[in-house]
N, C-alpha and C positions, 0 to 999 in steps of 0.2 A: 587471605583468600587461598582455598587449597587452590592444588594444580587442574583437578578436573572440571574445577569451575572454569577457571581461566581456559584452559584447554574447547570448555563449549563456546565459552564467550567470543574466542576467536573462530570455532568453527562457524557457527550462528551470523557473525559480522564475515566471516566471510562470504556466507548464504545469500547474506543481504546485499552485500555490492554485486555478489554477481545476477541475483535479479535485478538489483535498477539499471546493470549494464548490460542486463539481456532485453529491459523494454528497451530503452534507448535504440539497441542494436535493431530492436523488433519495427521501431518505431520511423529511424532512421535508415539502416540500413535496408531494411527489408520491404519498406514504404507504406506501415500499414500505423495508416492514423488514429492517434486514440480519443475516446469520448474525455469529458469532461473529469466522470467519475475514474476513469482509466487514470488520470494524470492523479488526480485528490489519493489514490491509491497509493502514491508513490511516499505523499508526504511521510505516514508515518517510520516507512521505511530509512527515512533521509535521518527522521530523530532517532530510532535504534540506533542507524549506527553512531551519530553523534555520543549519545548515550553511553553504548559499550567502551567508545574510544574515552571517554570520559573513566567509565569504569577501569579500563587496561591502562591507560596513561597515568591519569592524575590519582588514581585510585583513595578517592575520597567520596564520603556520602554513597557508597557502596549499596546500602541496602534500601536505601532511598529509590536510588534509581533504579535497582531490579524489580521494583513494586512499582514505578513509574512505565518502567519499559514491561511489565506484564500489561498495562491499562494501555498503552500504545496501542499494544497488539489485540488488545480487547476491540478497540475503536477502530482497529485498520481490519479486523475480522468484518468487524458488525458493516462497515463503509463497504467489504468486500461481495459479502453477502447480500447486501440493499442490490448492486448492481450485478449480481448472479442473479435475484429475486427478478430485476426488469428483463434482462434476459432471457428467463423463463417465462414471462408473464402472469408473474404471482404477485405484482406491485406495477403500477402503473408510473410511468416516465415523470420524472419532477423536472420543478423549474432548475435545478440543480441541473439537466442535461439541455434542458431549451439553449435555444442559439440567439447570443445577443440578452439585453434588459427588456424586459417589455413594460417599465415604464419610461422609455424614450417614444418620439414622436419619428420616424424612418423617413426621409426622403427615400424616392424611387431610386438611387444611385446609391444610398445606405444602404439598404434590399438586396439591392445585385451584390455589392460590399460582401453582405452578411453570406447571403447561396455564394457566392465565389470561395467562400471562406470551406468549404465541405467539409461543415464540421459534420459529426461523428454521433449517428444516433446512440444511447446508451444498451438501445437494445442490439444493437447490431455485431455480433461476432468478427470480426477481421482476422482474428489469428486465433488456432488450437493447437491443444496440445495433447497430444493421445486420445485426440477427441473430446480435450477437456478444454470450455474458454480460461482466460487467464484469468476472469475474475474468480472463477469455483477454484481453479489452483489457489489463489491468493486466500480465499476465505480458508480452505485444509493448512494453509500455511502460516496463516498470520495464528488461528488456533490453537495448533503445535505450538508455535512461540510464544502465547500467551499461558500455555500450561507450561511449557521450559522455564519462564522466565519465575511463572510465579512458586514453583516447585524451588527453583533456585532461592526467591524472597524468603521462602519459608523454613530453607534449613541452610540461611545464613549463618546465624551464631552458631551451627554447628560443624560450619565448615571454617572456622576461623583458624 
């Protein structure tokens, strides 16, 4: 693997820890709770960097996984934009954001349980960013990364 590959792969993972340690920070420090789809946001993030550190450590199955972590970020685009979409009111709110199963039966002390919990409509903005919510950030970003990545798959062998 040339060096400018290697050199993205660690800019890139470093991109990425410092988003999940900017929700967290967002999350915890800052107090501002996130939806459902806010957290599922995070997963594919968690597998990148597994992923790269896979690719930078053990550097094996190389071109596997840059064609693996293009589709990641395909899927953590498309997760991102579903919840930019309810945001905007271009998609309507899934059971994916509903609070609790709704095939259980609730006692009245379940109910209060569930409202005590203040979870986090999917529509509901908590935190921006230059006027941008974090989900529209996420969708520009995960998109970038899925043409990084796959730009990378693609001129594998000829960066060898």
């Amino acid at each position: 693997m040339k060096k400018n590959t290697n050199i993205t792969l660690l800019s890139i993972l470093s991109l990425l820890i410092l988003s999940v340690f900017s929700a967290y920070t967002i999350e915890y420090g800052l107090g501002h709770k996130p939806c459902k789809l806010c957290i599922y946001q995070r997963f594919p993030y968690f597998i990148s960097i597994f992923i790269i550190l896979n690719i930078i450590i053990i550097k094996r199955y190389i071109k596997i996984s840059l064609l693996l972590l293009s589709l990641v970020s395909l899927v953590g685009s498309i997760v991102a934009f579903y919840h930019f979409g309810i945001e905007q009111g271009f998609f309507n709110e899934s059971l994916v954001c509903e609070v609790g199963s709704l095939d259980q039966n609730f006692s009245t002390e379940d109910l209060l349980k569930q409202l005590g919990n203040n979870a986090v409509s999917c529509k509901t903005v908590t935190f921006r960013v230059f006027g941008l919510s974090l989900a529209s950030i996420n969708t520009i970003f995960s998109l970038v990364l899925f043409v990084i990545f796959l730009k990378l798959f693609r001129n594998y062998e000829n960066n060898k």
